[in-house]
C-alpha positions as CSV (number, residue, x, y, z in Angstrom):
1,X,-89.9,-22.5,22.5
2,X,-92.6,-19.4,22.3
3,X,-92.9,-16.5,23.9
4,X,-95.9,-15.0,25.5
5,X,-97.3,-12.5,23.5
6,X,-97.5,-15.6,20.9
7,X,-99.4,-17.8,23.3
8,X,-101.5,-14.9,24.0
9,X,-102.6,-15.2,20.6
10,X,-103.7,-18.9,21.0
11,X,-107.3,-19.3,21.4
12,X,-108.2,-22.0,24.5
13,X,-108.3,-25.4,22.4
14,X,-104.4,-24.2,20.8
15,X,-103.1,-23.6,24.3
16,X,-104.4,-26.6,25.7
17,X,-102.9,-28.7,22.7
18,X,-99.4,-26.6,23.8
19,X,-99.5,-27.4,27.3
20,X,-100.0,-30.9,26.1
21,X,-97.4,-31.0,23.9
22,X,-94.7,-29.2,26.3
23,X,-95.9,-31.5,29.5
24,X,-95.1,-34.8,27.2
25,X,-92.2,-33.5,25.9
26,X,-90.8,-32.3,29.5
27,X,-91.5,-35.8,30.8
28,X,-89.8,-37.8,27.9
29,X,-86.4,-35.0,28.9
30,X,-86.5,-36.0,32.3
31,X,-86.8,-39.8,31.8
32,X,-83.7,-39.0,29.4
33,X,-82.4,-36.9,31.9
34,X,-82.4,-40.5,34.4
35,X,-80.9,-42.5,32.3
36,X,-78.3,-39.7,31.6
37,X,-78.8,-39.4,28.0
38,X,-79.9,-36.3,27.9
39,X,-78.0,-33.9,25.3
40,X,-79.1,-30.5,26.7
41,X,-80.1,-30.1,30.3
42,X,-81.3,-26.6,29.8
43,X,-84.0,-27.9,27.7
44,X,-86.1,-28.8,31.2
45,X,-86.0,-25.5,32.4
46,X,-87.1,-23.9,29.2
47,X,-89.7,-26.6,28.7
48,X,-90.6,-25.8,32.7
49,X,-91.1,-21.7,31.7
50,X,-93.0,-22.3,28.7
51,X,-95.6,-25.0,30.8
52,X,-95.5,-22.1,33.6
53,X,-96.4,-19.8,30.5
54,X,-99.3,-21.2,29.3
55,X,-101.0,-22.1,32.6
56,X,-100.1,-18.4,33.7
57,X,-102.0,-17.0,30.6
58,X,-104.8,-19.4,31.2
59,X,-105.6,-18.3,34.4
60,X,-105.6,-14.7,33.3
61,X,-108.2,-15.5,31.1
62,X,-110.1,-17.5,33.6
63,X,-109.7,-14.7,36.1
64,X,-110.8,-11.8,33.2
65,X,-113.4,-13.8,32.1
66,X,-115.7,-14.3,35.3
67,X,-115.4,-10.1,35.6
């Protein structure tokens, strides 16, 4: 998992590829996460954070680069 300031550093086509990444990674925990085999729940909320993360950061820079 990644903090901000180091998806900050990402230029568009590496944050895309992360927000890929996390979104098929949270959806392979939560079909775990059904068939309860899931080792660590906290993983989804992490996973959740991180997506909310990236999307948050892309829309600063959508909202910073129309200015």
């Amino acid at each position: 998992m990644s903090h901000a300031s180091e998806f900050r550093e990402m230029n568009e086509e590496q944050l895309e590829f992360a927000l890929k990444e996390s979104q098929q990674e949270l959806f392979r925990l939560r079909f775990q996460a059904s068939t309860e085999k899931l080792d660590a729940p906290s993983n989804l909320r992490k996973l959740r954070r991180e997506i909310a993360r990236i999307k948050t950061i892309q829309r600063e820079r959508e909202d910073y680069g129309e200015e």
